[in-house]
C-alpha positions in Angstrom: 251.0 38.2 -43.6 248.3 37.8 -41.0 250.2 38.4 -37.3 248.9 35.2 -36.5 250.3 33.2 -39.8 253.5 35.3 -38.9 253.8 34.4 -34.9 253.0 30.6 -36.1 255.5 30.7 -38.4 258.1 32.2 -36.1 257.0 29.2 -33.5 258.1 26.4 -36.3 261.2 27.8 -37.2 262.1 28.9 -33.4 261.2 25.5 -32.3 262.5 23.3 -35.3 265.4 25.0 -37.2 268.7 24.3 -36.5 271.7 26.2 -37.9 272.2 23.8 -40.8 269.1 24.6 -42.3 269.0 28.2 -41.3 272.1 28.3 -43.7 270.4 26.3 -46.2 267.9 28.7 -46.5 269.0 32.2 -46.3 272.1 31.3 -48.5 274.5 32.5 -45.7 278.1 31.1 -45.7 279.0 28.9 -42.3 281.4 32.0 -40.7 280.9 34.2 -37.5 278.5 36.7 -39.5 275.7 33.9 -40.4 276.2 32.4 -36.9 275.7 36.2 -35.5 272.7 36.3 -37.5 271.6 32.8 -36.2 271.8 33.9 -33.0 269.8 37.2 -33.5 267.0 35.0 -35.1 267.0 32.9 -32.4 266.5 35.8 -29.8 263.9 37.9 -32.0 261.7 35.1 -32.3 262.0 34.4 -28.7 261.3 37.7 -27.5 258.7 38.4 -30.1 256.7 35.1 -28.8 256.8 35.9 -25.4 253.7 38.7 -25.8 250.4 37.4 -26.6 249.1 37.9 -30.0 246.6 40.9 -28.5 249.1 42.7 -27.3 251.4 42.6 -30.4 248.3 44.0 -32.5 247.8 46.5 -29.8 251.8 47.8 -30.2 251.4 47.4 -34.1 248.6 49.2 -34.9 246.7 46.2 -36.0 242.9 45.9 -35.5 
């Protein structure tokens, strides 16, 4: 996946999923562990979308 397809994607689900449907689609039982997870999604994609796509290919390796 293209960074840019991956950093769009990451925007929709930051911006739009709620824990409900993060459930629904990684399988995960309602307990402490998928809401752990839920919360460490919710902070990766945060973090990850506060650098510019640039710089991200620059840290990567990309082109």
């Amino acid at each position: 996946m293209k960074l840019s397809l991956l950093l769009e994607a990451l925007r929709q689900r930051y911006c739009n999923m709620n824990y409900s449907e993060f459930l629904e689609r990684t399988g995960f039982n309602e307990d402490q562990y998928s809401l752990e997870k839920f919360s460490t999604f919710q902070e990766a994609s945060r973090n990850l979308l506060e650098f510019d796509e640039k710089t991200l290919e620059k840290i990567l390796g990309g082109e």
